[in-house]
C-alpha positions as CSV (number, residue, x, y, z in Angstrom):
1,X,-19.0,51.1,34.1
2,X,-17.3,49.1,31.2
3,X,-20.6,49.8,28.9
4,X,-22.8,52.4,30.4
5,X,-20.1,54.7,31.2
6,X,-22.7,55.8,34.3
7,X,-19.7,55.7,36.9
8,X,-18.6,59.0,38.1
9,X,-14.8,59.1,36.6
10,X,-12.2,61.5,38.3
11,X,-11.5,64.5,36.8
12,X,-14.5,64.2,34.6
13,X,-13.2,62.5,31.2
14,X,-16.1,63.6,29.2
15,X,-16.1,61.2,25.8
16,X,-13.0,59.8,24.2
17,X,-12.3,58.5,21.3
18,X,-11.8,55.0,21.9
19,X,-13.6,52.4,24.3
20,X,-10.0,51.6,25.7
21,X,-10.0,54.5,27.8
22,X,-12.8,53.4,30.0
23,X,-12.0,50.2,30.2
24,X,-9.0,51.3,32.4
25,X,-10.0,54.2,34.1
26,X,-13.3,52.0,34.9
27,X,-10.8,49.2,36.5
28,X,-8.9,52.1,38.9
29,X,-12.2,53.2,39.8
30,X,-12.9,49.9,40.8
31,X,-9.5,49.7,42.5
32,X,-9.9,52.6,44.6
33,X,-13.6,51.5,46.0
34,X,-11.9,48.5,47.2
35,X,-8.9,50.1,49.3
36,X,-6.5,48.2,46.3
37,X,-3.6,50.1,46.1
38,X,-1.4,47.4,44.0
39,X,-0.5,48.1,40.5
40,X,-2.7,48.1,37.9
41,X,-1.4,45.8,34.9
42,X,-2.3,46.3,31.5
43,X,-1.4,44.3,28.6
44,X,-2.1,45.5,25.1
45,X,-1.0,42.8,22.2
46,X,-0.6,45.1,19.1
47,X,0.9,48.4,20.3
48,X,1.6,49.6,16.7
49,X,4.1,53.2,17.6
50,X,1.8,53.8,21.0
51,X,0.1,56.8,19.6
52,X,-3.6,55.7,20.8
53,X,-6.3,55.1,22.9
54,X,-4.3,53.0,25.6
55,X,-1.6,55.5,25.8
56,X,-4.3,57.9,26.0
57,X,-5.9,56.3,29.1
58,X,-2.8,55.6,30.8
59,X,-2.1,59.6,30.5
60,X,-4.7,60.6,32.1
61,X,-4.8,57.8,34.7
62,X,-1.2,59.2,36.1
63,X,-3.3,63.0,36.5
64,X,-5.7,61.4,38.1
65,X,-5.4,58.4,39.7
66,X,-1.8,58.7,41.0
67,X,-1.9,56.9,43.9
68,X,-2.1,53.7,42.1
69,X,0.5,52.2,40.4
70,X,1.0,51.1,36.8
71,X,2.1,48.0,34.9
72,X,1.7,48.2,31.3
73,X,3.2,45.3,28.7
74,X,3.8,46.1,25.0
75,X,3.8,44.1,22.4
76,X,4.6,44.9,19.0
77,X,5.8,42.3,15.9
78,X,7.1,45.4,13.4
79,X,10.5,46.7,13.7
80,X,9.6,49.9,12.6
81,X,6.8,50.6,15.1
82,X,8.7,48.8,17.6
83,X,11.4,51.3,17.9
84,X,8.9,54.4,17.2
85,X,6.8,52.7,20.5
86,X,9.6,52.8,23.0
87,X,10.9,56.2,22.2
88,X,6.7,57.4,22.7
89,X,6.5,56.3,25.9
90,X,10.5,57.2,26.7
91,X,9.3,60.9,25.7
92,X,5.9,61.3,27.8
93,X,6.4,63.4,30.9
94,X,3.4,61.7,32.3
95,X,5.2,58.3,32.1
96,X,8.5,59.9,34.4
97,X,9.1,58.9,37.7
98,X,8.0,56.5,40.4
99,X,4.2,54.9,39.7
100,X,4.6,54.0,36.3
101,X,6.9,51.1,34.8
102,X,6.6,49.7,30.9
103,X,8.1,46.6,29.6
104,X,8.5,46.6,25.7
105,X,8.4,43.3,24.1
106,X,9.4,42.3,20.2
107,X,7.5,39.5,18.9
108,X,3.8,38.0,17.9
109,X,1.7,36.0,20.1
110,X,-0.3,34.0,19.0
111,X,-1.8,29.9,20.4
112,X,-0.7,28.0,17.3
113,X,1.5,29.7,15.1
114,X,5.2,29.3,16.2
115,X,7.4,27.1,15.2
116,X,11.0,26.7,16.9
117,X,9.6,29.8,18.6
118,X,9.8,31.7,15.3
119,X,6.9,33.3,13.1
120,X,6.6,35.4,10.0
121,X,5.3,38.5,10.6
122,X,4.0,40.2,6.8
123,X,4.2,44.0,6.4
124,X,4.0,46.3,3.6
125,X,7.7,48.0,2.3
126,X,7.6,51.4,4.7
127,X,9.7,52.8,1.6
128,X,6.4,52.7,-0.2
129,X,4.5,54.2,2.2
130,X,7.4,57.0,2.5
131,X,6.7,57.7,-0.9
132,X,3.3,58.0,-1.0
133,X,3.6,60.7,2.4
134,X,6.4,62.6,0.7
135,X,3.8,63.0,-2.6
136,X,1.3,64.3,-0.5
137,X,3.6,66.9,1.0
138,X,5.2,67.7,-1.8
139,X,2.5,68.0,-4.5
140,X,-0.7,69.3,-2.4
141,X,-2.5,69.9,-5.4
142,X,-2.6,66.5,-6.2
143,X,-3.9,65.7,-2.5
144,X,-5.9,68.2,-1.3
145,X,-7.6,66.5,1.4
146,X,-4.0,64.5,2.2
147,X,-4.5,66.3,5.5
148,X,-8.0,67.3,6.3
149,X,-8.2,65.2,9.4
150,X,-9.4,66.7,13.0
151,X,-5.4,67.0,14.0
152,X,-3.6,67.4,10.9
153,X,-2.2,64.7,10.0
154,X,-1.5,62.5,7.2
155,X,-4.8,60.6,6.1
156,X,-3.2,57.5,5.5
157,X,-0.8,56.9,8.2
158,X,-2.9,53.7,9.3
159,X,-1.1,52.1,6.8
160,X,2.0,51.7,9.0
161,X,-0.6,50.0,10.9
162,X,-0.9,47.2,8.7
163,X,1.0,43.7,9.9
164,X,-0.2,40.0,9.7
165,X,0.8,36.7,9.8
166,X,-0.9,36.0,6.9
167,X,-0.1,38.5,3.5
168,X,-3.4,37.7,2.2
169,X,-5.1,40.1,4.6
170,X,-2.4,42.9,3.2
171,X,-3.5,42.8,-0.5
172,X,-6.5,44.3,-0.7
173,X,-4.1,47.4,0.1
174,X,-1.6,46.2,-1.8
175,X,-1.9,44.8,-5.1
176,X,1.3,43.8,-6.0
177,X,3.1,41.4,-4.0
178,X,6.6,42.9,-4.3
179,X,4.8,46.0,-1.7
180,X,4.8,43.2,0.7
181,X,7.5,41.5,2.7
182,X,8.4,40.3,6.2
183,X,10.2,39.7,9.5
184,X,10.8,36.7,10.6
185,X,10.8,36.9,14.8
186,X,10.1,35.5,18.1
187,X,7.0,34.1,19.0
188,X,5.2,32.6,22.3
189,X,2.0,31.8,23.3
190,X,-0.3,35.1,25.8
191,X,0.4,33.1,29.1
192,X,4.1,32.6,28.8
193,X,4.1,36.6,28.0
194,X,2.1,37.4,31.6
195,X,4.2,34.9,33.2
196,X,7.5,36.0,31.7
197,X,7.2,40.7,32.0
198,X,3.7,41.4,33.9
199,X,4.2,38.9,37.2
200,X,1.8,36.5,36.2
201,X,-1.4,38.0,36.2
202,X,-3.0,41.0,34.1
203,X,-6.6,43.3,35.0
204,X,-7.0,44.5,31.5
205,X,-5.6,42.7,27.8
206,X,-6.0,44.6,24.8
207,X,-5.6,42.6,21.8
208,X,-5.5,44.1,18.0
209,X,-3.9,41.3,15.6
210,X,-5.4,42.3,12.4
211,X,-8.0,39.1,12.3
212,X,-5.7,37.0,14.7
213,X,-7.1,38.3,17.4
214,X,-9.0,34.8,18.6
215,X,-5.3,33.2,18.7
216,X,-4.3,35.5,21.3
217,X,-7.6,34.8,23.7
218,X,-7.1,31.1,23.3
219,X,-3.0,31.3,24.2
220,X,-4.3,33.1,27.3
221,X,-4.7,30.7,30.7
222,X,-7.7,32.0,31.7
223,X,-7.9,29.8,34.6
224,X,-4.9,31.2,36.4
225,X,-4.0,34.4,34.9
226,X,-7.8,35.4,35.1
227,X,-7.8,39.5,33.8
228,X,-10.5,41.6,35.0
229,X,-11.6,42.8,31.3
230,X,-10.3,41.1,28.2
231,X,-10.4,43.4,24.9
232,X,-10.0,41.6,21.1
233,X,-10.6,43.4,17.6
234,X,-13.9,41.7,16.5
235,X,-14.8,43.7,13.1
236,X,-12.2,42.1,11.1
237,X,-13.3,38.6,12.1
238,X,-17.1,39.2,12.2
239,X,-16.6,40.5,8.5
240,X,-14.2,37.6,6.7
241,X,-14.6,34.5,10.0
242,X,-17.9,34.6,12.0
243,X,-17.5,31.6,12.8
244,X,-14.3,32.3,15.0
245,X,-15.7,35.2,16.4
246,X,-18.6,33.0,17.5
247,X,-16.2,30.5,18.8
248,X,-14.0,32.8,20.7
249,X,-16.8,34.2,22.7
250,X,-18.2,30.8,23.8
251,X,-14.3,29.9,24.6
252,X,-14.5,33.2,27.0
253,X,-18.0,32.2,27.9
254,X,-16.8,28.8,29.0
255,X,-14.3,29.8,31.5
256,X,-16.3,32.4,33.6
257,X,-16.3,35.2,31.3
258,X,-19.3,37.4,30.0
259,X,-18.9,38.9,26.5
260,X,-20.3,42.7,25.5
261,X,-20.3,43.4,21.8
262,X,-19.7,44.3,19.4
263,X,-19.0,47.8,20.9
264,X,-17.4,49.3,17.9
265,X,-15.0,47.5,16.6
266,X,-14.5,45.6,19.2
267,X,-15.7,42.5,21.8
268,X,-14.8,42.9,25.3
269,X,-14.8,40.2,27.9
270,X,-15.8,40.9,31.2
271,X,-14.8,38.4,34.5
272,X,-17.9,37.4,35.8
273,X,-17.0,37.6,39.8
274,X,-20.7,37.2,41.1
275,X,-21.1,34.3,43.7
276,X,-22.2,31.1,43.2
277,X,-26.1,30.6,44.4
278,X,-25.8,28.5,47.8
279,X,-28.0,25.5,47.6
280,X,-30.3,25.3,50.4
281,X,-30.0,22.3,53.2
282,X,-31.9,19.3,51.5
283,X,-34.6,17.7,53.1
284,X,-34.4,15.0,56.0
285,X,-34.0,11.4,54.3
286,X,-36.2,9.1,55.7
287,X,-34.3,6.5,53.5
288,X,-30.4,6.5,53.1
289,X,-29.3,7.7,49.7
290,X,-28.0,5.1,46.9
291,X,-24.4,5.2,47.2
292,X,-23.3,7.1,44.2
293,X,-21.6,5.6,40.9
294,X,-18.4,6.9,39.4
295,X,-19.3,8.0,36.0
296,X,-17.8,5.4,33.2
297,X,-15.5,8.2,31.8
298,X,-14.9,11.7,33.2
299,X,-16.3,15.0,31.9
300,X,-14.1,16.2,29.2
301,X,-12.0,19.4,29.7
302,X,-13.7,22.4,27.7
303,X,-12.0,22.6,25.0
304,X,-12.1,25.4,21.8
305,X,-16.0,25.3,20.7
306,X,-17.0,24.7,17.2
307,X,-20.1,25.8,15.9
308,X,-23.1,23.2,16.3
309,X,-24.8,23.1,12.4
310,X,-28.1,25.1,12.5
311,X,-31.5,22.9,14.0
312,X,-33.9,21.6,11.6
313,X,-36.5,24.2,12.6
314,X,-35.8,28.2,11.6
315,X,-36.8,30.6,14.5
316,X,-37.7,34.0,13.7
317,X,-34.7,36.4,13.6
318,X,-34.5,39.4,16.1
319,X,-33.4,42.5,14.1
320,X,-30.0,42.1,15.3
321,X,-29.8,38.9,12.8
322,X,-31.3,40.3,10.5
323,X,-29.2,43.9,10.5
324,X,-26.2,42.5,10.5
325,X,-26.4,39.8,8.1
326,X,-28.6,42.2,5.8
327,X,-27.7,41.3,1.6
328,X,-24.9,43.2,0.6
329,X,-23.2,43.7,4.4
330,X,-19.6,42.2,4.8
331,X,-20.7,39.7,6.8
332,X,-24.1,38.6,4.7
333,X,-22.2,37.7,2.4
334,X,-19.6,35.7,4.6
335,X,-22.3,34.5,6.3
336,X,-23.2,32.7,3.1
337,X,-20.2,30.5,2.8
338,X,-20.6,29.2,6.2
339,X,-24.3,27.7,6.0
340,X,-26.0,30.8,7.6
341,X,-24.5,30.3,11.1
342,X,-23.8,33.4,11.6
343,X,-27.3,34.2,11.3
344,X,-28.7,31.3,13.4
345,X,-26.2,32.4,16.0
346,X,-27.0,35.5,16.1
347,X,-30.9,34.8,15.9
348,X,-30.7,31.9,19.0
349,X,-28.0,33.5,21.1
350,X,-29.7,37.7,22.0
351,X,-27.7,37.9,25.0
352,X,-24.4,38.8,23.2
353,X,-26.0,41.9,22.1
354,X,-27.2,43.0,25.5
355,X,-27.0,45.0,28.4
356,X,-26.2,43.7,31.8
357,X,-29.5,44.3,32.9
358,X,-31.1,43.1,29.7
359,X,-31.6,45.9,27.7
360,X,-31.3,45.7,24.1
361,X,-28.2,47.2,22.5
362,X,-27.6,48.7,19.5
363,X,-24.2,50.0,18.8
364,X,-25.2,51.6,15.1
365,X,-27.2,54.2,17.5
366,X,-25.5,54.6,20.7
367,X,-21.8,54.2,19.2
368,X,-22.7,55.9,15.6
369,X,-26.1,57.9,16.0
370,X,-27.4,55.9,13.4
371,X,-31.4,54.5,12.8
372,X,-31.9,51.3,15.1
373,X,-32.4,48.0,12.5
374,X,-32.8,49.7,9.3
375,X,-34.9,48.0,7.2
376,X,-37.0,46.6,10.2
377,X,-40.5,46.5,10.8
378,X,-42.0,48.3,14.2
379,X,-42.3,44.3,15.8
380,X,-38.7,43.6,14.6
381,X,-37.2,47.0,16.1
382,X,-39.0,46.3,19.4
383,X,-37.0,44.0,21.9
C-alpha cells in the first residue's frame, strides 16, 4: 500500500502531493482490516507551522476514517513556527472534538547533540525574510512571478522552513553570516520523546531535520518502541553524506526493518512483521550430539554500521549506480570525496531500489515522468 498505492483507500484520495499522506491513510486501512480500533499515533519530528502533507493526511483521515482515533506529536525547534504550528491545528475544524488529540512539543531531537539537555538551533533573521515578502508585495514589477504558484502564494515562503543545528547548511541561502542567528533550546533524544507525549509507542514517524535526519532514526529504540513505518528526509543527505544515508538504512535494516527509496525526497522504513521460517524436526540421531561450547566471547550488540571500503574486484554497475552517481549530479561529485562508496553501494546492494516483489524501481519515471537511466544503454536500462 505504502509504495504501490494499489489498496482501495476510503473516499477515493486520488493523488496527493506528498508521499506522507499514504503512509497514514495506508496504516488506518490496515487498522480497520484488523478490527483495531485503538488510536493511531503519529509522530512527525520537524513540523515547521503544520501547513503540509501530514496535516493534510490527518484531515482527511477524520472525514473518513472516523471511527479511529488519533495521536499525533509535534515537534518543532523554531519559535516562530512553533507558535504559527499550534494556532494551525487550534484553528482546523477537522481537528475539534472527541477522536483527535495533539501534543506540541518545543525542542530538537536528535542521538548525540545535547548537552546539559540544551542545543543550538541556527535559523535565518525572520526580519529578513519579512523584507524580502513585503518587496514582493509592494513592488510587483520587480517580482512578477513573486506569486505564480498553483495557490498563490509567496514563492519563497520555504525559507521560513530553513532551521539546523549546524549554520553551515543555511549559507548557501544566506551569504552573510549576520542573516543568521539562533535559539538555544531543549533537546532529548526520539525514545524519551515517545516515552514522555505519545504513551510509548508510535505506527508512523516522520522525520525532516534538514540533513539530521539519521540522528533522529538512531535516537529511536527500535527494539521497543517498534513504529509501523518510519519516514526520514534522504535528498539532503544522499546529496552532501551518502555515506550516512547508507549507514542509516543498514541501522534500520539491522533491527527488522526494510527500507523503500528513495521515493522522492525521501526513505521510508517499513516493519518487517513476516514470520520467522519454522525449522523442520531434525533427523533421528543415531549418535548423541557433542555437548555444545559456549562461545569465547558473546556476539556483539549491532551497533551504528560504517561503511566496509569497496572489494578489490569492480562489479558492473546497474543503471541505478550509474544514474545517480552520473558526472556533474550532487551526489557524483560527493561521491568522489568518499572513495566511490556510494557507487559501490549502490552497485552491490539493488534491493534498496526495489519493489517488494522485486521489481525494479525508478522514481525519476514513476515519481517525475522522467526517461528511465538516461544515458544508459538498452542492457543497462533492463533489470
Amino acid at each position: 500500500c505504502v509504495h504501490k498505492k494499489i489498496t482501495p483507500l476510503q473516499g477515493s484520495p486520488g493523488r496527493f502531493r506528498d508521499e506522507q499522506i499514504y503512509h497514514v491513510l495506508c496504516l488506518l486501512e490496515d487498522k480497520l482490516s484488523r478490527k483495531d480500533l485503538s488510536p493511531l499515533v503519529v509522530v512527525q519530528i520537524g513540523s515547521n507551522d503544520g501547513d503540509d502533507a501530514v496535516r493534510e493526511a490527518l484531515i482527511y483521515a477524520r472525514r473518513h476514517y472516523a471511527s479511529i482515533p488519533i495521536k499525533v506529536v509535534l515537534v518543532e525547534p523554531t519559535q516562530r513556527n512553533f507558535e504559527r504550528l499550534k494556532k494551525v491545528y487550534s484553528s482546523t475544524a477537522a481537528f475539534q472534538g472527541s477522536g483527535f488529540e495533539a501534543e506540541f512539543v518545543h525542542g530538537a531531537v536528535c542521538d548525540d547533540c545535547c548537552v546539559d539537555d540544551r542545543v543550538k538551533i541556527y535559523h535565518p533573521r525572520w526580519s529578513i525574510i519579512e523584507e524580502w515578502y513585503q518587496n514582493a508585495v509592494n513592488f510587483p514589477e520587480k517580482h512578477p512571478k513573486a506569486f505564480a504558484t498553483p495557490d498563490g502564494s509567496w514563492r519563497q515562503k520555504w525559507l521560513y522552513e530553513l532551521n539546523s543545528l549546524d549554520p553551515e547548511n543555511l549559507k548557501k541561502n544566506f551569504k552573510n553570516s549576520e542573516d543568521i542567528t539562533y535559539d538555544e533550546i531543549a533537546c532529548f533524544k526520539a525514545a524519551s520523546l515517545l516515552d514522555a507525549f505519545a504513551g510509548g509507542r508510535a505506527d508512523y514517524v516522520m522525520i525532516d531535520v534538514e540533513g539530521f535526519d539519521d540522528s533522529v532514526v538512531y535516537s529511536l529504540d527500535l527494539g521497543r518502541h517498534r513504529p509501523r513505518l518510519i519516514a526520514f528526509e534522504s535528498k539532503v543527505m544522499q546529496s552532501v553524506r551518502p555515506e550516512a544515508l547508507y549507514d542509516v538504512v543498514e541501522f534500520c535494516g539491522q533491527r527488522g526493518y526494510k527500507a523503500i527509496g528513495p521515493v522522492k525526497a525521501n526513505h521510508v522504513c517499513v516493519r518487517d512483521d513476516r514470520a520467522p521460517a519454522q525449522p523442520a524436526a531434525p533427523a533421528r540421531l543415531t549418535t548423541p550430539p557433542a555437548t555444545p561450547v559456549a562461545p569465547a566471547t558473546p556476539p556483539a550488540e549491532p551497533t551504528k554500521p560504517y561503511y566496509p571500503q569497496p572489494p578489490p574486484t569492480k562489479p558492473e554497475p546497474l543503471p541505478e549506480a550509474k544514474r545517480l552517481t552520473a558526472p556533474g549530479t550532487a551526489l557524483g561529485e560527493a561521491d568522489k570525496k568518499n572513495g566511490n562508496v556510494a557507487e559501490w553501494y549502490l552497485t552491490n546492494f539493488r534491493v534498496r531500489f526495489a519493489r517488494e516483489d522485486g521489481s525494479w524501481f525508478d522514481p525519476d519515471v514513476e515519481d517525475f515522468g522522467g526517461t528511465p537511466c538516461p544515458g544508459c544503454t538498452a542492457d543497462e536500462r533492463t533489470p
